[in-house]
C-alpha positions in Angstrom: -52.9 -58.9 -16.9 -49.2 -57.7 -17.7 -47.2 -56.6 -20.4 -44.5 -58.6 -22.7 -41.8 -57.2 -23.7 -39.3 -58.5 -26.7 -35.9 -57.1 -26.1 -33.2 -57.8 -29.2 -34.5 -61.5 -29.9 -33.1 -63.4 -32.2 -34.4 -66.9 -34.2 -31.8 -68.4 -35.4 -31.9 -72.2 -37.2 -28.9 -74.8 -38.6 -29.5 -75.2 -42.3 -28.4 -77.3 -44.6 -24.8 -77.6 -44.9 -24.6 -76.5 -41.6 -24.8 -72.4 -42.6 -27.8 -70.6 -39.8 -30.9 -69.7 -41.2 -32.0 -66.5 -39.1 -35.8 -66.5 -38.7 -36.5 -63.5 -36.6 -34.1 -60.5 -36.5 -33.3 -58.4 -33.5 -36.9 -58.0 -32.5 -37.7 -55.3 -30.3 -41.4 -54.6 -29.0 -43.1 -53.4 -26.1 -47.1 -54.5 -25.9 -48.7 -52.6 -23.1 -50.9 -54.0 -20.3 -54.5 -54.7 -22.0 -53.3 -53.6 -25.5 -54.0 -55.9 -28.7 -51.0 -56.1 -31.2 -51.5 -57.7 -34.5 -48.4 -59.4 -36.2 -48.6 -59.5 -39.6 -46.9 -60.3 -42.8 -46.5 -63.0 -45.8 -45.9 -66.8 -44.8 -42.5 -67.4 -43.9 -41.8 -63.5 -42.5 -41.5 -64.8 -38.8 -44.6 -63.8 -37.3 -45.9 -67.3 -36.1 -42.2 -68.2 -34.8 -41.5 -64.5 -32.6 -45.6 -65.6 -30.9 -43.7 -69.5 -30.5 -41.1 -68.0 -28.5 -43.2 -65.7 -26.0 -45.3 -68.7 -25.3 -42.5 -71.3 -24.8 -42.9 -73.2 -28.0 -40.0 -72.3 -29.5 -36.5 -71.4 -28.0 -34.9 -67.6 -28.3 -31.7 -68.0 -29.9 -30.7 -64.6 -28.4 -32.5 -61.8 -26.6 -35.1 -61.7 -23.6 -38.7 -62.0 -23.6 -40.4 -60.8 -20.4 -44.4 -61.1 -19.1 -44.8 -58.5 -16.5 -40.9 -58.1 -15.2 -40.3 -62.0 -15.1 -37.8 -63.2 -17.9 -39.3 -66.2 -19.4 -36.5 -67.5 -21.7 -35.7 -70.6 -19.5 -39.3 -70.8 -17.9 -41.4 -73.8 -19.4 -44.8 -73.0 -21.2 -46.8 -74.0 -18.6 -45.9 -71.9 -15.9 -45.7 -68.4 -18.3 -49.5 -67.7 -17.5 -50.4 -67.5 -21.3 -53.0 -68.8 -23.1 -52.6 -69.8 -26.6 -55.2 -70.4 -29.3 -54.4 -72.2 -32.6 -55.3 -71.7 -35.7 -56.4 -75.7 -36.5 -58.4 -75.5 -33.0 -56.3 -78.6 -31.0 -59.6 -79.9 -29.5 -59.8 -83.0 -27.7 -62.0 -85.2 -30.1 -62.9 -87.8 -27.5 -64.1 -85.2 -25.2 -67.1 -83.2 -24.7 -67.3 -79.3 -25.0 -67.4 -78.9 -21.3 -64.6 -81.2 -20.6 -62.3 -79.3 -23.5 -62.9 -76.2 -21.2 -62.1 -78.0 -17.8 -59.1 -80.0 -19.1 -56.2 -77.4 -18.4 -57.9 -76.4 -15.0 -57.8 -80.3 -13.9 -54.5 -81.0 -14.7 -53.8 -78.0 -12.5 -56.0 -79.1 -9.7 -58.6 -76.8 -9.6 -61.6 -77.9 -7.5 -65.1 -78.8 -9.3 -66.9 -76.0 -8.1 -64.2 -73.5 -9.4 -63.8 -74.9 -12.3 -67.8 -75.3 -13.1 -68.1 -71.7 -12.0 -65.4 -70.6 -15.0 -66.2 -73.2 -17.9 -70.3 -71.6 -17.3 -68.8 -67.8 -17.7 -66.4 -68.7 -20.8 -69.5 -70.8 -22.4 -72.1 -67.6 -21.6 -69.5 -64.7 -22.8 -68.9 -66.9 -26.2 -72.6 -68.2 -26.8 -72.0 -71.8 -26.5 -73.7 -72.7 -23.7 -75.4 -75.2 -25.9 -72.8 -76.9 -27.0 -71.6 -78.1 -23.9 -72.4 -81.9 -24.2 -71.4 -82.3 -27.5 -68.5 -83.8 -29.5 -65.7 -80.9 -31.6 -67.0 -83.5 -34.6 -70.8 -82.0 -33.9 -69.6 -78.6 -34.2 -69.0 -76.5 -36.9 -65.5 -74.4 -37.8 -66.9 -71.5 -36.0 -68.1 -73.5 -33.0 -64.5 -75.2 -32.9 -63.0 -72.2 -33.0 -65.5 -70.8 -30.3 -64.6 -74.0 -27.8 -60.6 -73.4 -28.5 -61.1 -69.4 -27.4 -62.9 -70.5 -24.4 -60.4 -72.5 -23.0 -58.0 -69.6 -23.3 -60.8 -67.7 -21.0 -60.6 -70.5 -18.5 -57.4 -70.0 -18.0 -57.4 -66.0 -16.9 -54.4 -66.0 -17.9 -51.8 -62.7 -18.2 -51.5 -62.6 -21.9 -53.6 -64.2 -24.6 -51.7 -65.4 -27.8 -53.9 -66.3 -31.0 -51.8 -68.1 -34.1 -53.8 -67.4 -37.4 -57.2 -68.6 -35.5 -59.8 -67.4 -38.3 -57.4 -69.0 -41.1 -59.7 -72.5 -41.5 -62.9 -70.3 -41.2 -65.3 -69.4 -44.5 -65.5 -65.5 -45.4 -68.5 -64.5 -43.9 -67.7 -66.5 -40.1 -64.3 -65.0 -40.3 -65.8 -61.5 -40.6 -67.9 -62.9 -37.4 -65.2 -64.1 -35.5 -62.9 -61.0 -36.2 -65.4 -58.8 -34.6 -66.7 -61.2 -31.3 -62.4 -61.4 -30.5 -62.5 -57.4 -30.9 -65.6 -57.6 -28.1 -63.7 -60.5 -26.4 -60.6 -58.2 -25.7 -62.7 -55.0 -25.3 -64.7 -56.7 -22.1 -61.8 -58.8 -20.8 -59.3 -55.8 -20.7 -56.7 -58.1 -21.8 -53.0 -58.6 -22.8 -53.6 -60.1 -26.1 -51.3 -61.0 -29.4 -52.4 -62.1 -32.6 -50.7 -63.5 -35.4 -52.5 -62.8 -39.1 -51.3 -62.7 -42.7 -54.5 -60.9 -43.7 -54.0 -57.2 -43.8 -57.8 -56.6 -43.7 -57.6 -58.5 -40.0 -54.6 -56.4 -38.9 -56.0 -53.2 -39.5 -59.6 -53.8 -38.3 -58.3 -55.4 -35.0 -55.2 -54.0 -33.8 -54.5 -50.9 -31.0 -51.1 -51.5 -33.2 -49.7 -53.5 -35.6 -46.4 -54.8 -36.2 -45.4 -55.4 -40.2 -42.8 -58.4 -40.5 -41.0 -59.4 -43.8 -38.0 -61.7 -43.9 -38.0 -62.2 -40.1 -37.2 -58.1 -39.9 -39.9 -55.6 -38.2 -40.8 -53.1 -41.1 -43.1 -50.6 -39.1 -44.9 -50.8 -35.6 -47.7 -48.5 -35.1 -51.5 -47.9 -34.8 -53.5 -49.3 -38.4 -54.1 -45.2 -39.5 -50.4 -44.3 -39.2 -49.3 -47.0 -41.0 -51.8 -46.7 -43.4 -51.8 -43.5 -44.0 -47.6 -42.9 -43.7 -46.0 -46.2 -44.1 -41.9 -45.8 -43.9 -41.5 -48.4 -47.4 -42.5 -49.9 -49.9 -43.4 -53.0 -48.4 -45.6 -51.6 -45.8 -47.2 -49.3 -48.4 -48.0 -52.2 -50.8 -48.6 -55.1 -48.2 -51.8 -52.7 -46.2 -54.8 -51.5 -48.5 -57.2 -53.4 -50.5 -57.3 -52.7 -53.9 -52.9 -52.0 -52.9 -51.3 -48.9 -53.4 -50.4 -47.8 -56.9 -46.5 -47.4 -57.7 -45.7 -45.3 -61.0 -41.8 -45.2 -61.9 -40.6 -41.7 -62.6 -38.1 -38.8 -62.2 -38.5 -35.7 -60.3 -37.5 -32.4 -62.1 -36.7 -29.0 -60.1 -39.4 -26.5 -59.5 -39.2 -23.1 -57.9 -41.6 -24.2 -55.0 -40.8 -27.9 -54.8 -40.5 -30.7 -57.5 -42.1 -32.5 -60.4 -42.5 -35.6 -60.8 -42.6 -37.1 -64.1 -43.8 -40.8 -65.1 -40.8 -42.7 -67.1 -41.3 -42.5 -70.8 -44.5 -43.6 -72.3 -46.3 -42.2 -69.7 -48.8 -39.5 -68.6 -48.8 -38.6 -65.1 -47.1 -35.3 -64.3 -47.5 -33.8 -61.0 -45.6 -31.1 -58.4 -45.4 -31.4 -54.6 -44.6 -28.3 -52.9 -45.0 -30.5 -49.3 -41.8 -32.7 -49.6 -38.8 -30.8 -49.3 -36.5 -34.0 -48.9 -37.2 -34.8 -52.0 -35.1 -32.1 -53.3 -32.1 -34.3 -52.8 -33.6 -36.6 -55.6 -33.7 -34.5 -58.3 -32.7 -35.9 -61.5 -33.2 -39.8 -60.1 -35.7 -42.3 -60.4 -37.9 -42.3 -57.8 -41.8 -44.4 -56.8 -45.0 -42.4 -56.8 -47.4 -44.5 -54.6 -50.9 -43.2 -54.5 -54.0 -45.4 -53.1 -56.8 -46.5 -55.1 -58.8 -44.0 -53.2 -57.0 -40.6 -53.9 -56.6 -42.1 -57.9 -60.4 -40.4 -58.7 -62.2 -39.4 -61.7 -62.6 -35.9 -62.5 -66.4 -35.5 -63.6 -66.3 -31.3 -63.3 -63.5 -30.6 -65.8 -64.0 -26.5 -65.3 -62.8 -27.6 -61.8 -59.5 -26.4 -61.0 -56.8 -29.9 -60.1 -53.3 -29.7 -58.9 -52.8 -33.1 -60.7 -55.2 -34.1 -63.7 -54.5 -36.5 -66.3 -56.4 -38.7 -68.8 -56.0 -42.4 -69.4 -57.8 -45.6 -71.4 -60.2 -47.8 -69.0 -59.1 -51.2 -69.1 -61.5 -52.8 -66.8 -64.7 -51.6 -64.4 -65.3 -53.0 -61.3 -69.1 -51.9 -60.0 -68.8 -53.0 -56.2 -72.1 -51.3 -55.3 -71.4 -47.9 -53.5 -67.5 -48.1 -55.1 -66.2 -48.9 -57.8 -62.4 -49.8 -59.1 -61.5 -48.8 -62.5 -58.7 -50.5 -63.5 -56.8 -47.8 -66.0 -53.7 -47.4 -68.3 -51.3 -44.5 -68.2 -49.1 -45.7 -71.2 -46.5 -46.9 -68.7 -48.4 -48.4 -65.9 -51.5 -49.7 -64.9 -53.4 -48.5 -62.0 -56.3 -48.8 -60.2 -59.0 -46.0 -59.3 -61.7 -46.6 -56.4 -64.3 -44.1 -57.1 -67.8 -43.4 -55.8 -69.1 -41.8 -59.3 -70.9 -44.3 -61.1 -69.1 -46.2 -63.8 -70.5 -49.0 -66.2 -68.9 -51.2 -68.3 -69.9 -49.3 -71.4 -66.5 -47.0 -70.2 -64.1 -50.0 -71.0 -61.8 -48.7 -74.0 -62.7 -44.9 -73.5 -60.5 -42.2 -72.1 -61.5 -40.7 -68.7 -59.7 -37.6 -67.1 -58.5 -38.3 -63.7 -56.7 -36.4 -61.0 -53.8 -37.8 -58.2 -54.8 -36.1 -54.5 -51.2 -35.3 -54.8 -51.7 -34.4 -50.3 -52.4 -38.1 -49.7 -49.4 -39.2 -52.3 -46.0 -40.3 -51.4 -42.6 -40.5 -53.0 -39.9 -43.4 -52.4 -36.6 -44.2 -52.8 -36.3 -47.2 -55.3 -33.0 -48.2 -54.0 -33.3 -48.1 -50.2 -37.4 -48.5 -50.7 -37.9 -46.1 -47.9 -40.4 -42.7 -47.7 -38.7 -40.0 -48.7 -40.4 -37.1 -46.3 
């Protein structure tokens, strides 16, 4: 296996009127021999086109790529050593299963034996040793998509590359496939790179993740930092399901640290004594973001709460062991995910809350960056 390195690449594309379009920014990354990075981001944010570039697809408008310590700008896809997977499958309808697998080895002249012995161990590691003899029309998504990973395996190449490959699956095979590429990469000690614009994919998948908007890298790092200390607002609200919660506000002086205050109408009012940048934004508008999560329901009220509150119920969500509570604080809505039991019959009543105001963050609205 080897490692790929992205050093200042640019995407850059001749619009209309002639005036350059610039897909991908000054990407830097370096993935690791064997490690799994997860692109993600919203359509359009130049994930797809920086993974079309490392495999040869599409040209670097400026910047290197290397795979182990070969520059590949100039070198065709075929001779990169990568293996691609697609997100529509690109099987060979006219072929079997078996001859899908053997078709890249032929072309580069493997002998039978060899390339028997390989398409047997892809087929056996993947489950579809059934499946050999059939038609991709026989099969279903998940068996497609199956067949189109196993012909990456064939190839043993340096560095896997998978473009959206769970996109055209149903819910419940996607959760499948998400977790048999995890074992994939886990017993093949691979190189592998994976384009996604589900966040729940990302997080559940990646050693790290790299966070794209506008063909700009927003954050790079492993799913819990990010998570749990994302530098913006973008990362913050892009990662999390229900998203984080932004409330509007100012932040007032305190002797130990500041108060933030929610913009007129509201009623969240809480002080952090753990931010000492935030000093510097006294007097200014500034974002509370707070997860769903650390939102919660205060069902002791004699219980002492740095941050407590109380707010109308607008709509309960039972999800079995959770539950979101969707909530109005006169200014915003939020959501709460608790795991205290709440019906529908609390719809329209007030309910205390408090903010875990350790797991909170503050951001500037005008840069839309962390303050610390």
């Amino acid at each position: 296996m080897a490692k790929v390195s992205l050093r200042n690449v640019f995407k850059i594309y001749k619009g209309d009127k002639g005036k350059d379009v610039t897909a991908v920014q000054d990407f830097n990354l370096e993935v690791e021999d064997r490690e799994f990075v997860v692109f993600v981001g919203p359509s359009g944010c130049g994930k797809s086109t920086t993974l079309r570039m490392i495999a040869g697809l599409e040209e670097i408008s400026r910047g290197d790529v290397f795979i182990g310590d070969k520059r590949v700008n100039d070198v065709p896809p075929k001779d990169r050593d990568i293996a691609m997977v697609f997100q529509n499958y690109a099987l060979y309808p006219h072929m079997s299963v078996y001859e899908n697998l053997a078709f890249g080895l032929k072309l580069r002249k493997f002998p039978k034996a060899e390339i028997k012995k390989r398409v047997q161990e892809a087929a056996a590691i993947l489950g579809i040793q059934d499946y050999l003899d059939r038609k991709p029309k026989a099969l279903s998504g998940g068996q497609r998509q199956r067949v189109a990973v196993g012909r990456a395996i064939v190839r043993q190449p340096k560095v896997f590359l998978f473009d959206e490959p769970l996109s055209n699956l149903d819910a419940k095979m996607r959760v499948q496939m998400r977790t048999e590429i995890t074992k994939l990469h886990q017993r093949l000690q691979a190189t592998m790179i994976y384009v996604t614009h589900d966040q729940i994919e990302a997080m559940t998948m990646g050693d790290r993740i790299v966070v794209m908007k506008d063909g700009v890298v927003q954050q790079i790092d492993a799913p819990l930092k990010l998570y749990n200390h994302p530098v913006n607002l973008f990362v913050a609200g892009f990662l999390g399901s229900p998203p984080m919660n932004f409330i509007t506000g100012k932040l007032k002086d305190a002797p130990d640290g500041v108060i933030f205050k929610e913009i007129s109408g509201g009623v969240i009012e809480c002080k952090f004594t753990d931010k000492p940048a935030a000093k510097e934004f006294v007097g200014k508008d500034v974002v509370l973001g707070i997860r769903p999560e650390n939102l919660e329901v205060i069902t002791d009220t004699n219980r002492p709460v740095v941050c407590r509150f109380q707010a109308i119920v607008d709509i309960v969500e039972p999800m079995g062991a959770e539950t979101n509570i969707y909530l109005q604080t006169g200014a915003h809505t939020a959501i709460s995910r608790t795991e205290t039991a709440i019906d529908h019959s609390e719809v329209g009543h007030r309910l205390q809350f408090e903010i875990n105001t350790a797991k909170a963050h503050l951001f500037d609205p005008v840069t839309t960056q962390r303050i610390a």
